[in-house]
C-alpha positions in Angstrom: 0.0 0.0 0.0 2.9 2.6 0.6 3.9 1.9 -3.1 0.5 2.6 -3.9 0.6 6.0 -2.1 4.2 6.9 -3.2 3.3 7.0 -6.6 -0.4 6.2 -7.1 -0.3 7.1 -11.0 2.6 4.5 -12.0 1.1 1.5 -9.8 -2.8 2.6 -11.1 -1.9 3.0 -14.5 0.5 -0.3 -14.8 -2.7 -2.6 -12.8 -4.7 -1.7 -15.1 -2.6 -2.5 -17.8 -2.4 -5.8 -16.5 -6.3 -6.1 -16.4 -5.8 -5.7 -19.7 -3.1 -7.7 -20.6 -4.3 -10.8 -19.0 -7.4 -10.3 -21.0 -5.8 -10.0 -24.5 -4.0 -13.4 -22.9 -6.9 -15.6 -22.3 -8.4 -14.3 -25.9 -5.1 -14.9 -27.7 -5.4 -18.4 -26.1 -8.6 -19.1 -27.4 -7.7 -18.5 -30.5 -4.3 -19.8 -30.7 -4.8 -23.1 -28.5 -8.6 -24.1 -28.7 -9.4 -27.2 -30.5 -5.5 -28.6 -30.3 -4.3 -31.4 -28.6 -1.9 -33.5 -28.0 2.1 -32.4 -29.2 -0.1 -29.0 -31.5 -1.2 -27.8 -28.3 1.7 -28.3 -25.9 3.6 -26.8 -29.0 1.1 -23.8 -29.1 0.8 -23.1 -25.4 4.4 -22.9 -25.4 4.2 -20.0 -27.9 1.9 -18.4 -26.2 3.1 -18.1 -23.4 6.2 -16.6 -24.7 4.1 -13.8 -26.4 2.3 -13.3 -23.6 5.3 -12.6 -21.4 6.8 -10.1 -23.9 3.8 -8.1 -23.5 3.5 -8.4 -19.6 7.3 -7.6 -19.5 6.8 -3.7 -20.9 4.3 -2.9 -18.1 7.2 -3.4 -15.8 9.8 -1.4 -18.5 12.1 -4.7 -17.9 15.0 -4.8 -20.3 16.2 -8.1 -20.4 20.3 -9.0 -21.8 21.2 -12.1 -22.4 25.0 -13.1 -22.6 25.0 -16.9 -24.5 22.6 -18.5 -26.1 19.6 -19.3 -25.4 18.7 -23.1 -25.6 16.0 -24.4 -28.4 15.5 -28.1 -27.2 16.5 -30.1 -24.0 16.2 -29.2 -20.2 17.1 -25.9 -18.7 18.1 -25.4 -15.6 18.4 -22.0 -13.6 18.6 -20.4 -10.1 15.5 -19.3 -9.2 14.6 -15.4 -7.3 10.6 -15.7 -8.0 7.8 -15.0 -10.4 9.8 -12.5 -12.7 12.4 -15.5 -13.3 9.0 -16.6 -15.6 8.0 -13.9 -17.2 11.6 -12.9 -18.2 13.0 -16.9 -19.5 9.2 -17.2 -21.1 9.9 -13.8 -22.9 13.1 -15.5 -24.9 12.3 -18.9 -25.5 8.9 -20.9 -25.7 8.4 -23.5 -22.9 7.0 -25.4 -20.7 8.2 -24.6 -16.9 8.1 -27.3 -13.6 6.6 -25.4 -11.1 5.9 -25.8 -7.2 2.1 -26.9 -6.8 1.4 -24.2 -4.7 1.5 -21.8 -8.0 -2.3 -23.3 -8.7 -3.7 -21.6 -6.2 -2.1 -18.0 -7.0 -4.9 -15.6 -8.0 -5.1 -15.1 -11.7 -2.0 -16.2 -12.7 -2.0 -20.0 -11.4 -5.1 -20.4 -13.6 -3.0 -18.7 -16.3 0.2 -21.6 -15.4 -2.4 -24.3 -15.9 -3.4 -22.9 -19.0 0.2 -22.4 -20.1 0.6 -25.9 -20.1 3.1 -25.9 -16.4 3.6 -29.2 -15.1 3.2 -29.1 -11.0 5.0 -30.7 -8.7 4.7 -31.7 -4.7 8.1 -32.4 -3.9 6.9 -33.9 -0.1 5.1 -36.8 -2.4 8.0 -39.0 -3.7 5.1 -41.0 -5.7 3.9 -37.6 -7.7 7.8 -37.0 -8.1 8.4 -39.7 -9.8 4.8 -38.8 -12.1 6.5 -35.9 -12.8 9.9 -36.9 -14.0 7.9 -38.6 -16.8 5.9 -35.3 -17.5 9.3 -34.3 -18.7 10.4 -36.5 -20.2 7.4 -37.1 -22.5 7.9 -33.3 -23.5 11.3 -33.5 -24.0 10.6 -35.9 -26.5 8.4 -33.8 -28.2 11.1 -31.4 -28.5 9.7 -28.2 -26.2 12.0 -27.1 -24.1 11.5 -27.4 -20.1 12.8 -24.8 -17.7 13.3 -26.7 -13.9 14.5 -24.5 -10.8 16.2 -27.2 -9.0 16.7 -25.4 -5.8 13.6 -26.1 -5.3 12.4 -22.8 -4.0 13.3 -18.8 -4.4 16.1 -16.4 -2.8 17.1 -13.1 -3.1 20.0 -14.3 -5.1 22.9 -13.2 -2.8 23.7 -17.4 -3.2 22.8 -20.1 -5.3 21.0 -22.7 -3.5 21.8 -26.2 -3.3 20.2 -28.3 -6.5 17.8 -31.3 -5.6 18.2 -34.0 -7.3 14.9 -36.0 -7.9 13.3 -33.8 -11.2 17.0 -34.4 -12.7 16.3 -38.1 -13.9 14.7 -37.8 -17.4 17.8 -35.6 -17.8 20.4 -38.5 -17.1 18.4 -40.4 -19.5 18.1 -38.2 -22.5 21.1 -37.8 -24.8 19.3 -34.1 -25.6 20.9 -30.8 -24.5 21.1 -29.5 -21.1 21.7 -26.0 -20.6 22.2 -23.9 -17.7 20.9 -20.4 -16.8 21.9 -17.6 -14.1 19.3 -14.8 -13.2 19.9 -11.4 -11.5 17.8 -8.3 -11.4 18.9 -4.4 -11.1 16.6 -2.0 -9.7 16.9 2.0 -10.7 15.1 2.8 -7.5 14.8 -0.1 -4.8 16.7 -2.9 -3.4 16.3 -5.7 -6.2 17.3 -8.3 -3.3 13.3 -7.8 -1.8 11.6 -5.8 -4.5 12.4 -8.0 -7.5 13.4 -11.4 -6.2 10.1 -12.7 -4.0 10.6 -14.9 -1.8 9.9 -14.1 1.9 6.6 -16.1 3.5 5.6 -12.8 4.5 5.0 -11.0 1.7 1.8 -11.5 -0.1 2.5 -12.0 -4.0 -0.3 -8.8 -4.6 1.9 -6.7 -2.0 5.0 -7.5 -3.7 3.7 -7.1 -7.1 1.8 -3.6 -6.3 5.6 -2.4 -5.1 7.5 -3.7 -8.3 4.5 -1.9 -10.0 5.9 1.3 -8.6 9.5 1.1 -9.4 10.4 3.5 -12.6 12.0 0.0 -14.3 13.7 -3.3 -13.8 17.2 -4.5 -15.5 17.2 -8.3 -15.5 20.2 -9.9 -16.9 20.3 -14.0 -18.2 23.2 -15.4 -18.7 23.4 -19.0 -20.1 25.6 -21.9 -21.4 25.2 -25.5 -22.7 26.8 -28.4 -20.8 29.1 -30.5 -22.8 29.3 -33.9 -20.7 26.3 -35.0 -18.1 26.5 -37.3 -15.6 24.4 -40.1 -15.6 24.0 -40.2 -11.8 21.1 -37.9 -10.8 22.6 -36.6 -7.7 26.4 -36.3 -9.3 24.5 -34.4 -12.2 22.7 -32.1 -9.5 25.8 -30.7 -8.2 27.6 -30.6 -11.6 24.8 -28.3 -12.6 25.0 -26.0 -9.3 28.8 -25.7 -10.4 28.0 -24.4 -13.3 25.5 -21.5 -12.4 28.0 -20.8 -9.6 30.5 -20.3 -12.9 28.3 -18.1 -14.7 27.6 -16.2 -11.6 31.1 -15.4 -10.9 31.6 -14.9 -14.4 28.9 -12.6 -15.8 28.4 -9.8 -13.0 25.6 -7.6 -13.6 26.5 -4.9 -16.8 23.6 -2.6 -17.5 25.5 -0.7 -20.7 25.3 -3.9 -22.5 22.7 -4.0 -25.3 19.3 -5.5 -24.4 18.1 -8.7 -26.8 
């Protein structure tokens, strides 16, 4: 509410953008995605979702860089700061994201990650895990890429999180590519560490989105690289993969003169 007051025309202005955004999104997927099925619809959600991101991305003036390339098949695998991490890897590539189950019951926009194709996931259930790990695989096959946040849950970025290991198995099976990605946000006006990267229990999502609403724009910066040799061991692969975000952390600080893609 204090962003709300601090600058009542910006957060006012950009909500209802919003309202308007999502609606152009649930029309665009009635036209793009009704009446598919099967590998044309996971296909054409994926697409979808990628325009649809774009859009939502200018309310927030996000510039996004990207130093690499970004991946066109196989499994992709990032550190993970919040909901923004969605918007900005849906904005470069079209995909399906692994997502914790408690996104369903987000206002608004878990009806728009079901719609968007998201394959859930309740971590505590070993059973479902395993349900899962064949979710992805079954679209990797189909050749859409899927983004995974093996941490398992968000930070404010200050450190990468240990990776878990049990979503990682269709990846030690598949002969496919597996890339890895490191996020970080800069913030104009604010503290990207709270105001960009959500992940505090006590912070509502339409608190923390009303705030980011407010801020004048937000710098997000992906930077990315393909692994060359996976293990085949799950938990062996989980910490080769944290080793290589670590790199590209160290590697690629944050450099807002650089162009934006």
């Amino acid at each position: 509410m204090s962003a709300w007051l601090k600058h009542p025309w910006r957060v006012t202005g950009r909500l209802a953008w919003m309202t308007v955004e999502l609606l152009w999104m649930a029309f665009a997927y009635a036209l793009r995605c009704g009446g598919r099925s099967g590998d044309s619809l996971a296909l054409a959600r994926a697409v979808w979702l990628q325009q649809s991101t774009r859009r939502l991305l200018r309310i927030f003036r996000a510039d996004v860089r990207v130093i690499g390339e970004m991946p066109r098949r196989g499994l992709f695998v990032s550190n993970h700061l919040g909901y923004v991490d969605i918007l900005v890897l849906a904005s470069l590539m079209p995909a399906v994201f692994v997502a914790k189950h408690e996104v369903k019951s987000w206002p608004v926009f878990g009806w728009f990650a079901q719609l968007a194709g998201t394959i859930f996931v309740q971590r505590t259930k070993r059973a479902q895990t395993g349900e899962v790990a064949r979710e992805i695989e079954a679209m990797l096959q189909r050749g859409i890429p899927v983004i995974l946040f093996p941490e398992g849950t968000s930070s404010n970025g200050e450190t990468v999180l240990p990776f878990k290991s049990a979503l990682l198995k269709p990846a030690t099976k598949s002969s496919g590519a597996l890339s890895v990605g490191w996020i970080h946000y800069e913030l104009d006006d604010g503290d990207p560490r709270e105001e960009v990267c959500y992940w505090r229990d006590d912070v509502t999502l339409i608190s923390h989105l009303l705030n980011l609403f407010s801020k004048r724009s937000v710098h997000a910066q992906v930077c990315c690289s393909r692994l060359s040799s996976a293990s085949t061991d799950r938990k062996t692969l989980a910490r080769q993969l944290h080793q290589e975000v670590m790199k590209l952390r160290t590697a690629n600080p944050m450099n807002t003169d650089k162009n934006p893609r």
